[in-house]
Each structure stands twice: as C-alpha cells, then as structure tokens.
N, CA, C and O atoms as a Maestro MAE file, in Angstrom:
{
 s_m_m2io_version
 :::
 2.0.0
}

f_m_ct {
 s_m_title
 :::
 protein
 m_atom[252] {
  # First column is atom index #
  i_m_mmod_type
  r_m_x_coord
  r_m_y_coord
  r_m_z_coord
  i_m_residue_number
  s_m_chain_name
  s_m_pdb_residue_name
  s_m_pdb_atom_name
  i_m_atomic_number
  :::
  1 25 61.124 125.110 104.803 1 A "UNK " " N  " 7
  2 3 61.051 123.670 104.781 1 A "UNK " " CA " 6
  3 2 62.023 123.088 103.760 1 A "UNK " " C  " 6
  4 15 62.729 122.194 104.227 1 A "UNK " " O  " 8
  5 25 62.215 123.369 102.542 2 A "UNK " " N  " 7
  6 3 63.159 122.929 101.577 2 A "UNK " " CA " 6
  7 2 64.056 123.357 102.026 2 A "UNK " " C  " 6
  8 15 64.939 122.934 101.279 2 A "UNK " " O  " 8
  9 25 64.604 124.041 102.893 3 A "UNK " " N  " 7
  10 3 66.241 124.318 103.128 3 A "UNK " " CA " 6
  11 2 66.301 123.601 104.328 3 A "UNK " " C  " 6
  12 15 67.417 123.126 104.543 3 A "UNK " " O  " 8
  13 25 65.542 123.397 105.085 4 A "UNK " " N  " 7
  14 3 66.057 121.915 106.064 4 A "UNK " " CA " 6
  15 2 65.849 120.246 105.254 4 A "UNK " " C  " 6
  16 15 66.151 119.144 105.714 4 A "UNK " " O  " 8
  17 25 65.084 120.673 103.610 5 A "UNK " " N  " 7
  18 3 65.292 118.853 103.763 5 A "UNK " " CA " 6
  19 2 66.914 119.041 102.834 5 A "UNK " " C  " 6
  20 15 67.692 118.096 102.700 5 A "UNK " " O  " 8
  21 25 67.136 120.254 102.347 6 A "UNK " " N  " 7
  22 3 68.509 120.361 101.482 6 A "UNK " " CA " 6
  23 2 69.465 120.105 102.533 6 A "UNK " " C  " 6
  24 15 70.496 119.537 102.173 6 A "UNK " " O  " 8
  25 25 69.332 120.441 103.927 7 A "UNK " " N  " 7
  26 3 70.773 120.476 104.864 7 A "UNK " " CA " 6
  27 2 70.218 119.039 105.411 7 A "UNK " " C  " 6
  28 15 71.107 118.586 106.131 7 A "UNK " " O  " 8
  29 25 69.516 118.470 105.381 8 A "UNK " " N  " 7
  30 3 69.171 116.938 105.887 8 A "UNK " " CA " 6
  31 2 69.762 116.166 105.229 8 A "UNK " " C  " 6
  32 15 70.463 115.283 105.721 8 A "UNK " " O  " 8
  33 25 69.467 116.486 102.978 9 A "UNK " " N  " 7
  34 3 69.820 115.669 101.967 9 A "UNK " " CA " 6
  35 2 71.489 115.836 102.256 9 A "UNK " " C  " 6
  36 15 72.318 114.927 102.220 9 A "UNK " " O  " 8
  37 25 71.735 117.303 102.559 10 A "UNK " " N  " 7
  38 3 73.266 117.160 103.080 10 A "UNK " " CA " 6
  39 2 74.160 116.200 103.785 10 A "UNK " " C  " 6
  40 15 75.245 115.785 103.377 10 A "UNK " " O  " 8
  41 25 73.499 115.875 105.003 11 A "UNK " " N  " 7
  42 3 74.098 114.966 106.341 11 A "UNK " " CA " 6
  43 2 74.040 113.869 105.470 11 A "UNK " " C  " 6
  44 15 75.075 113.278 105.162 11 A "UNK " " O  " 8
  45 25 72.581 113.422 104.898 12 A "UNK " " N  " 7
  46 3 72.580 111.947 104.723 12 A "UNK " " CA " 6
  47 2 73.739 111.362 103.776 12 A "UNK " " C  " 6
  48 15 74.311 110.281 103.912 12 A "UNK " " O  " 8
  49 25 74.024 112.686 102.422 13 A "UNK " " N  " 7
  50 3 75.330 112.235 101.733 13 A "UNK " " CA " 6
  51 2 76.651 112.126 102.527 13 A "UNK " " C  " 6
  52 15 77.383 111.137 102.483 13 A "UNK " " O  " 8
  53 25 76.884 113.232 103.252 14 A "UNK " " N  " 7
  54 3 78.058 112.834 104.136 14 A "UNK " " CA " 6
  55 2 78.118 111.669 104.981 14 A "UNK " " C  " 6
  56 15 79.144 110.996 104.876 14 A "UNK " " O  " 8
  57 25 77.329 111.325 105.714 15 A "UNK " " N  " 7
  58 3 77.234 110.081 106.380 15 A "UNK " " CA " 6
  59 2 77.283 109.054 105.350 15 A "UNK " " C  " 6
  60 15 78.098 108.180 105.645 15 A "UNK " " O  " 8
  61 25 76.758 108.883 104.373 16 A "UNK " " N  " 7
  62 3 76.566 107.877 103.430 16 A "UNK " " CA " 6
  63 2 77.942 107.993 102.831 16 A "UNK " " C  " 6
  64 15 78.465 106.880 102.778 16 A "UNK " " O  " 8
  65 25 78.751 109.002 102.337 17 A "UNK " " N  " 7
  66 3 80.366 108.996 102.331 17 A "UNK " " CA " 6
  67 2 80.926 108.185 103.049 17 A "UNK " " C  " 6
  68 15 81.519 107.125 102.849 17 A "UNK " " O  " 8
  69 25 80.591 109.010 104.242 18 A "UNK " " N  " 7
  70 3 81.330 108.324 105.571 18 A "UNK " " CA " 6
  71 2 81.420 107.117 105.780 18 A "UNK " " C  " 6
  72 15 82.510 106.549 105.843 18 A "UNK " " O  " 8
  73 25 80.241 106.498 105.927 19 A "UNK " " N  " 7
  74 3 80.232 104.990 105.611 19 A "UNK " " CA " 6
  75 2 80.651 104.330 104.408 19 A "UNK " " C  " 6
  76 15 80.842 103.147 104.689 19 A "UNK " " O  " 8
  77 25 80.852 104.525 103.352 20 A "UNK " " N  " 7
  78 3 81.604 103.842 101.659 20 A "UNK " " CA " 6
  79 2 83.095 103.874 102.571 20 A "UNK " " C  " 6
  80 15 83.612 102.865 103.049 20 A "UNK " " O  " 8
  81 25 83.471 104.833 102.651 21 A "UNK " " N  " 7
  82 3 85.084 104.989 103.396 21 A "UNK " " CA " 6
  83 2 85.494 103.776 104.259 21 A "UNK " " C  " 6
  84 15 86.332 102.874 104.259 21 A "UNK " " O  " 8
  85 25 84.168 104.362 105.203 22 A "UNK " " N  " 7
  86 3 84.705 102.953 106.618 22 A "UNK " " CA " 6
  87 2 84.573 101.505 105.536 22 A "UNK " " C  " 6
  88 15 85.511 100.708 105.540 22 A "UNK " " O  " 8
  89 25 83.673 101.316 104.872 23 A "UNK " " N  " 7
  90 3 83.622 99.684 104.503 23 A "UNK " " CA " 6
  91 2 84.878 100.003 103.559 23 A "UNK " " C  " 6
  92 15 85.669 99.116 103.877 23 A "UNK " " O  " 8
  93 25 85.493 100.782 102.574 24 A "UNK " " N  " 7
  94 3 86.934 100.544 102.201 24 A "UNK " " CA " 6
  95 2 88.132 100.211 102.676 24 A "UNK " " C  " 6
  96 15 89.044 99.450 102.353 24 A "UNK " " O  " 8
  97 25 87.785 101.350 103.945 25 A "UNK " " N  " 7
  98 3 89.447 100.713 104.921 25 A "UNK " " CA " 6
  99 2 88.599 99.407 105.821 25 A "UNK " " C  " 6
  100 15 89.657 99.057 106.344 25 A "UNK " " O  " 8
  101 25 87.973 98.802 106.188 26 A "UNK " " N  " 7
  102 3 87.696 97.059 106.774 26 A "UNK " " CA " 6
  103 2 88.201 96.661 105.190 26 A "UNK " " C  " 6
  104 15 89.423 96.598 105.050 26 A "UNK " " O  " 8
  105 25 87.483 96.427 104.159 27 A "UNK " " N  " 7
  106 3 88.036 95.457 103.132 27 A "UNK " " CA " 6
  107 2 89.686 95.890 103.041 27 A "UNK " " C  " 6
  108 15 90.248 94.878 102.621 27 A "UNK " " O  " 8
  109 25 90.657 96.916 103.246 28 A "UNK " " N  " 7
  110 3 91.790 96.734 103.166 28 A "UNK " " CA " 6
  111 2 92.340 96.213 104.572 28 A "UNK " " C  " 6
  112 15 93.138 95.276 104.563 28 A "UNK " " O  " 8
  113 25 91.981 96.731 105.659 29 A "UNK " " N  " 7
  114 3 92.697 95.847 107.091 29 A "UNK " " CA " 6
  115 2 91.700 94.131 106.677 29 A "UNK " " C  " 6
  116 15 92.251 93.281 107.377 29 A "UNK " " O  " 8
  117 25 91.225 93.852 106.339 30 A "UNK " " N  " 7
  118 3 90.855 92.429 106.217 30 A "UNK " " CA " 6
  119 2 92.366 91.652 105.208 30 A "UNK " " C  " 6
  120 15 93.294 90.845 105.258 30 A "UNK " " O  " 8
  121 25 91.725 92.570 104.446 31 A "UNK " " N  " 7
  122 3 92.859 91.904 103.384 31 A "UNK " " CA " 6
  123 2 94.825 92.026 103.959 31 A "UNK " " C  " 6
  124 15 95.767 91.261 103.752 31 A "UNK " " O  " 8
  125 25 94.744 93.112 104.575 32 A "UNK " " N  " 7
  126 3 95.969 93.141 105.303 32 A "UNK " " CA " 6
  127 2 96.520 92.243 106.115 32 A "UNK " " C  " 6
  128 15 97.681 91.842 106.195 32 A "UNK " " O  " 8
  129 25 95.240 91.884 106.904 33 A "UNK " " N  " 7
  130 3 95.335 90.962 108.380 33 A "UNK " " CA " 6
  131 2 95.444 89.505 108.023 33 A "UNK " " C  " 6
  132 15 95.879 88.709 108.856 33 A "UNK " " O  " 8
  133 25 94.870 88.913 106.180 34 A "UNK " " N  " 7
  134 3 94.925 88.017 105.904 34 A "UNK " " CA " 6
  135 2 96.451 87.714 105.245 34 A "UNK " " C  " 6
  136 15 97.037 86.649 105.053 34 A "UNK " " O  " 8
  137 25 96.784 88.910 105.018 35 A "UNK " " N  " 7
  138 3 98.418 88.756 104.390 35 A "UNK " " CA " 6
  139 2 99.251 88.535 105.730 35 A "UNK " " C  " 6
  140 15 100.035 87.591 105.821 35 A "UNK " " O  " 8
  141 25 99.084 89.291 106.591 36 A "UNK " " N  " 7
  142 3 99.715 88.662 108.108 36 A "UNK " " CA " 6
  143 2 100.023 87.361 108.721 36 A "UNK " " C  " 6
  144 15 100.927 86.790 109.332 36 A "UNK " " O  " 8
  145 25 98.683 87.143 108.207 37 A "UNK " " N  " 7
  146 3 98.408 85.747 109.028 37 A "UNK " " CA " 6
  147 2 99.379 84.702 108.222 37 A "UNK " " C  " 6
  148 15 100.190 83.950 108.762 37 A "UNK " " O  " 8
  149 25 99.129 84.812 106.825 38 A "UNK " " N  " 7
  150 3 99.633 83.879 106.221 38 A "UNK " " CA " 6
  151 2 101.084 84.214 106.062 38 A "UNK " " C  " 6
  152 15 101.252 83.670 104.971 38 A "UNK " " O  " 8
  153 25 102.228 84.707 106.361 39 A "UNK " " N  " 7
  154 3 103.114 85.515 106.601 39 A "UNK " " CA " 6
  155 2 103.610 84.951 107.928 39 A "UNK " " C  " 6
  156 15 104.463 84.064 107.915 39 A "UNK " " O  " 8
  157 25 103.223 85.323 108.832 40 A "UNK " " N  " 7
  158 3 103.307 84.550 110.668 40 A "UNK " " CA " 6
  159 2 103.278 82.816 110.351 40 A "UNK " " C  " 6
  160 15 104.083 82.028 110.847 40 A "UNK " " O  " 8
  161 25 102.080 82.415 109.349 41 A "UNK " " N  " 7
  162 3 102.224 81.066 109.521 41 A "UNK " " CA " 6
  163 2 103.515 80.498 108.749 41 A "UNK " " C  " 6
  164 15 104.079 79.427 108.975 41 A "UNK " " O  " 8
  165 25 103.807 81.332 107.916 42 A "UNK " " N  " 7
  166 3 105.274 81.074 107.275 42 A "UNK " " CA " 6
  167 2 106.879 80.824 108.140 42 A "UNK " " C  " 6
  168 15 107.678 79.899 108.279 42 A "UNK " " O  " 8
  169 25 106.761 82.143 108.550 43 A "UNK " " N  " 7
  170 3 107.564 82.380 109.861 43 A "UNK " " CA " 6
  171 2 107.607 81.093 110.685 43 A "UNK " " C  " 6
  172 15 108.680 80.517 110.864 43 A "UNK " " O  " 8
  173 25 105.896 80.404 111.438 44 A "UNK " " N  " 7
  174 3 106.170 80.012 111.909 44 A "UNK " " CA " 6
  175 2 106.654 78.225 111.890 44 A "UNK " " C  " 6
  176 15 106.729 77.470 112.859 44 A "UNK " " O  " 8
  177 25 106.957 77.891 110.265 45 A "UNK " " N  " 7
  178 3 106.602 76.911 109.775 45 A "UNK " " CA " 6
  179 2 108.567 77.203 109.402 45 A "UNK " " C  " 6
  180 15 109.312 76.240 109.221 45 A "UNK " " O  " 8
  181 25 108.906 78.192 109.372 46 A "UNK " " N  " 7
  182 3 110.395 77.807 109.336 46 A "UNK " " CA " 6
  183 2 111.105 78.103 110.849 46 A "UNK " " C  " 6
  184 15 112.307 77.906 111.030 46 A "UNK " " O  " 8
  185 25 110.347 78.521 111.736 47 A "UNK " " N  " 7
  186 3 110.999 78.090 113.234 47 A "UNK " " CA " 6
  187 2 110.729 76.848 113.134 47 A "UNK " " C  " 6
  188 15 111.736 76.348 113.635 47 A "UNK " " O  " 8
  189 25 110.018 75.943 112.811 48 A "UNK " " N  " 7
  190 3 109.442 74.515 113.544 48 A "UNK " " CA " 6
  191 2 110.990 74.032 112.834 48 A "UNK " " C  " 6
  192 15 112.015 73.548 113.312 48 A "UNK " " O  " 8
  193 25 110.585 74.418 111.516 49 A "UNK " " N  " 7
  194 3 112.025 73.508 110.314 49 A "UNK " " CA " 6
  195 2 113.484 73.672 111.138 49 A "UNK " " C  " 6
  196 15 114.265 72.739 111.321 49 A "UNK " " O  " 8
  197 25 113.752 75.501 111.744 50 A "UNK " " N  " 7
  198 3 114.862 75.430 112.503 50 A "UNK " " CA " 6
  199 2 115.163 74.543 113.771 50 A "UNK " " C  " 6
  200 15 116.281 74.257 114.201 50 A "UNK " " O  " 8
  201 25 113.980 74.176 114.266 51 A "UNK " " N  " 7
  202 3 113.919 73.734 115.838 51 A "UNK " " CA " 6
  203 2 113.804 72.051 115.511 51 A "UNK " " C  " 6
  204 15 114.060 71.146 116.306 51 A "UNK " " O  " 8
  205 25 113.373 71.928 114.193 52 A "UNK " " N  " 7
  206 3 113.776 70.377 114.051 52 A "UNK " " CA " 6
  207 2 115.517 69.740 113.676 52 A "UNK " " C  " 6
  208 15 116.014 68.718 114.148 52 A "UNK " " O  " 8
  209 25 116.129 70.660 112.757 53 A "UNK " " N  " 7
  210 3 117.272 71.021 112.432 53 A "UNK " " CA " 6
  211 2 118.415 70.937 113.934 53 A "UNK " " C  " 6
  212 15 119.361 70.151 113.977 53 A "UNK " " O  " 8
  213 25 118.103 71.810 114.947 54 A "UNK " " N  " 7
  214 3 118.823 71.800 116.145 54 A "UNK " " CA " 6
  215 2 118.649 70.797 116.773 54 A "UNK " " C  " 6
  216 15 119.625 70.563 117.486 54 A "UNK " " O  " 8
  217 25 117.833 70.044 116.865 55 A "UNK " " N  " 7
  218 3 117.361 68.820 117.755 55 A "UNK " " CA " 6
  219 2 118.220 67.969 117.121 55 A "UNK " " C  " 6
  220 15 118.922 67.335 117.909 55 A "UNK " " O  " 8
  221 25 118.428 67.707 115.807 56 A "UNK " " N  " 7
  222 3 118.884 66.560 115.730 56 A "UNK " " CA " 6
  223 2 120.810 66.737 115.501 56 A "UNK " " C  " 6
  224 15 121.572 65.770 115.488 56 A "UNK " " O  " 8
  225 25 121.198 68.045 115.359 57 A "UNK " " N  " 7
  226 3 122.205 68.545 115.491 57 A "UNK " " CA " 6
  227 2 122.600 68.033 117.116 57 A "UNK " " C  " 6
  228 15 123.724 67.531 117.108 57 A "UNK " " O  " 8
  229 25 122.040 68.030 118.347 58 A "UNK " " N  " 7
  230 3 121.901 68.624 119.780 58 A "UNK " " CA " 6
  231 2 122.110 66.785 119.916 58 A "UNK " " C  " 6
  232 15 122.929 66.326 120.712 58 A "UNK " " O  " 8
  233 25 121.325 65.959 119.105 59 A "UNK " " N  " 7
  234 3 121.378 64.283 118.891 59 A "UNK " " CA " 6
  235 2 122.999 63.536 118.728 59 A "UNK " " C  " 6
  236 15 123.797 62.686 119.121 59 A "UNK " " O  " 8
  237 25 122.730 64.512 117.916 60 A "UNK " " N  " 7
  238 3 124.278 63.891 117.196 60 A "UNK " " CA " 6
  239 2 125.490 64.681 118.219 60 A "UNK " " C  " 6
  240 15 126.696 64.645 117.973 60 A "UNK " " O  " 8
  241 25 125.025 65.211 119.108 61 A "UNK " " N  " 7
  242 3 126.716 65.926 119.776 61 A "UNK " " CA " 6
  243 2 126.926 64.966 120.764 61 A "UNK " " C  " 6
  244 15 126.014 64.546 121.477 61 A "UNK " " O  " 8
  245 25 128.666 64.413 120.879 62 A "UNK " " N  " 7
  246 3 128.759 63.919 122.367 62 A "UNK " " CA " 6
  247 2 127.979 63.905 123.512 62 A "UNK " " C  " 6
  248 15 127.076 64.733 123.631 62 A "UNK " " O  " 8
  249 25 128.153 63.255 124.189 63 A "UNK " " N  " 7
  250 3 127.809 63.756 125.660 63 A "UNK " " CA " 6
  251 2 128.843 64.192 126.433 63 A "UNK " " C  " 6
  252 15 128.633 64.590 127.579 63 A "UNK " " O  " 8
  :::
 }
 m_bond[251] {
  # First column is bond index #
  i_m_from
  i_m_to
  i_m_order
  :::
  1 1 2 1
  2 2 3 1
  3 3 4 2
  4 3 5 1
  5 5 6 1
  6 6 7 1
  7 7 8 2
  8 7 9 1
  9 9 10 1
  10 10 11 1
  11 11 12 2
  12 11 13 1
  13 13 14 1
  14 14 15 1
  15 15 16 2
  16 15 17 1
  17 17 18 1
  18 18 19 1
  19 19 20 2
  20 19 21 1
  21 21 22 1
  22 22 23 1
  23 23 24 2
  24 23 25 1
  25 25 26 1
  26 26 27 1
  27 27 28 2
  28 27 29 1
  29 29 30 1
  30 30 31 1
  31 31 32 2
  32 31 33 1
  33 33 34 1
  34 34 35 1
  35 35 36 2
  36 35 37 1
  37 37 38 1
  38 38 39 1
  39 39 40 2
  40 39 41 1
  41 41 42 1
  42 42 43 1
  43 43 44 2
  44 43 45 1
  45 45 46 1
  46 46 47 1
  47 47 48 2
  48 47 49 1
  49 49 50 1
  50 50 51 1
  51 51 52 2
  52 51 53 1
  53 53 54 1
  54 54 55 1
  55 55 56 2
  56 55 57 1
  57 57 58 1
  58 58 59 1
  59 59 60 2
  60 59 61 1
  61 61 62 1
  62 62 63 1
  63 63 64 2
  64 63 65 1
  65 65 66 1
  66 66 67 1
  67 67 68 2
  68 67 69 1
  69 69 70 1
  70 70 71 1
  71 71 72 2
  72 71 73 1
  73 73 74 1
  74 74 75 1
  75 75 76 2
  76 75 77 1
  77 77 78 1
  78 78 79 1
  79 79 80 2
  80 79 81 1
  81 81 82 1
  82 82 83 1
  83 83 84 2
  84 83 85 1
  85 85 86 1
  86 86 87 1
  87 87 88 2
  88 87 89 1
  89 89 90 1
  90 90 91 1
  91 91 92 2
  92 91 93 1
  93 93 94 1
  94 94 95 1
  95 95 96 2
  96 95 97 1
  97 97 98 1
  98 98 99 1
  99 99 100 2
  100 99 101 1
  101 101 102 1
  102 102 103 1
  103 103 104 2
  104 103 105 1
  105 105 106 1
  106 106 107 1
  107 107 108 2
  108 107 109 1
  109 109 110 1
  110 110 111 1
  111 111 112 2
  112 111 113 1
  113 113 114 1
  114 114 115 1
  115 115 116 2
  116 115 117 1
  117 117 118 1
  118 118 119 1
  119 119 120 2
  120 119 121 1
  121 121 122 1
  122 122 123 1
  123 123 124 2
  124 123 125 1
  125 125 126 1
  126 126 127 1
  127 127 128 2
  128 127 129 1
  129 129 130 1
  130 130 131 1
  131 131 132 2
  132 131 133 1
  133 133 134 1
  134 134 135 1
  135 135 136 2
  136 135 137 1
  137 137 138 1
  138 138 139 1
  139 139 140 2
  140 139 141 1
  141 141 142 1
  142 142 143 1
  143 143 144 2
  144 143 145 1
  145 145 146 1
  146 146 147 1
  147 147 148 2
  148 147 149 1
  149 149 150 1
  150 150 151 1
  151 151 152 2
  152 151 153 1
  153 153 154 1
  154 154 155 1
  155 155 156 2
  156 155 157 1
  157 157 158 1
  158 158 159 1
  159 159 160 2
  160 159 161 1
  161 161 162 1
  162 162 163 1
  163 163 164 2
  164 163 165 1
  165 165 166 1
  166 166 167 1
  167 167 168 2
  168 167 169 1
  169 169 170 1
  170 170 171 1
  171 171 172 2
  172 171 173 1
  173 173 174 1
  174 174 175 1
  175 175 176 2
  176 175 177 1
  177 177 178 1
  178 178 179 1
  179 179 180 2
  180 179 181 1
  181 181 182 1
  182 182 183 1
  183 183 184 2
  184 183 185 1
  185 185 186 1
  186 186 187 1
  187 187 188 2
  188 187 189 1
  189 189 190 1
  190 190 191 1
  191 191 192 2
  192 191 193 1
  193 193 194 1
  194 194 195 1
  195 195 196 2
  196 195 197 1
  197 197 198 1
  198 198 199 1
  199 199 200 2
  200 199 201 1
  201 201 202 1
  202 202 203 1
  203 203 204 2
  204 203 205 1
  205 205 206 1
  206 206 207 1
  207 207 208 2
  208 207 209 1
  209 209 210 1
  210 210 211 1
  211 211 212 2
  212 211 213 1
  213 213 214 1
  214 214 215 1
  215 215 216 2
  216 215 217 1
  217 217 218 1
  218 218 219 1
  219 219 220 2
  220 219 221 1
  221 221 222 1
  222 222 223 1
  223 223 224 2
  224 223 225 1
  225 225 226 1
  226 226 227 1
  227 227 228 2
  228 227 229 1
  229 229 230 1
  230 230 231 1
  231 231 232 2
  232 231 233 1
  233 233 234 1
  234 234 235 1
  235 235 236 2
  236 235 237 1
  237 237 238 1
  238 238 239 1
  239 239 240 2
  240 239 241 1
  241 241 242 1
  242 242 243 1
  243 243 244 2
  244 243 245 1
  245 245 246 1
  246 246 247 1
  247 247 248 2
  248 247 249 1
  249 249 250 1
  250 250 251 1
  251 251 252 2
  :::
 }
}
C-alpha cells in the first residue's frame, strides 16, 4: 500500500510540474501576443500615415 501511494505521490508531482510549466509558457505567449499586437498596430498606423502621404501626392499630380 505505501508503495502505490509513493508512485501516486509521484504522478501527482509530475502532473503538478506539468501544469506550473504549461501556466509559464501561456503567461509568456500572452505576453508575446500582446507585444504583437501592439507592434501590428504600429505598422498599421504608419501604412495609414503612408497612404495619407500618397493621396495627397496623387492630388497634387496633373491630370
């Protein structure tokens, strides 16, 4: 009986590892995905600046 609750107390630490791990890598892809985002919205905040830039370049050309 004590050597199945020792290989039980076993699993439960590994699993209980297992799980500390998984919630480490979510708090780093969270934190990753939030550096992305704000990164893309950058990106996409100097296409708008380029695409306002050409428009009025595209204004000012002959016809």
């Amino acid at each position: 009986m004590s050597q199945e609750l020792d290989s039980l107390e076993q699993k439960i630490d590994r699993l209980v590892a297992v799980g500390r791990g998984l919630r480490a890598e979510n708090e780093h892809l969270r934190g990753r995905i939030e550096h992305l985002e704000r990164e893309k919205q950058a990106l996409t905040d100097r296409i708008e600046q380029a695409r306002g830039r050409l428009e009025a370049l595209m204004d000012r050309l002959p016809e």
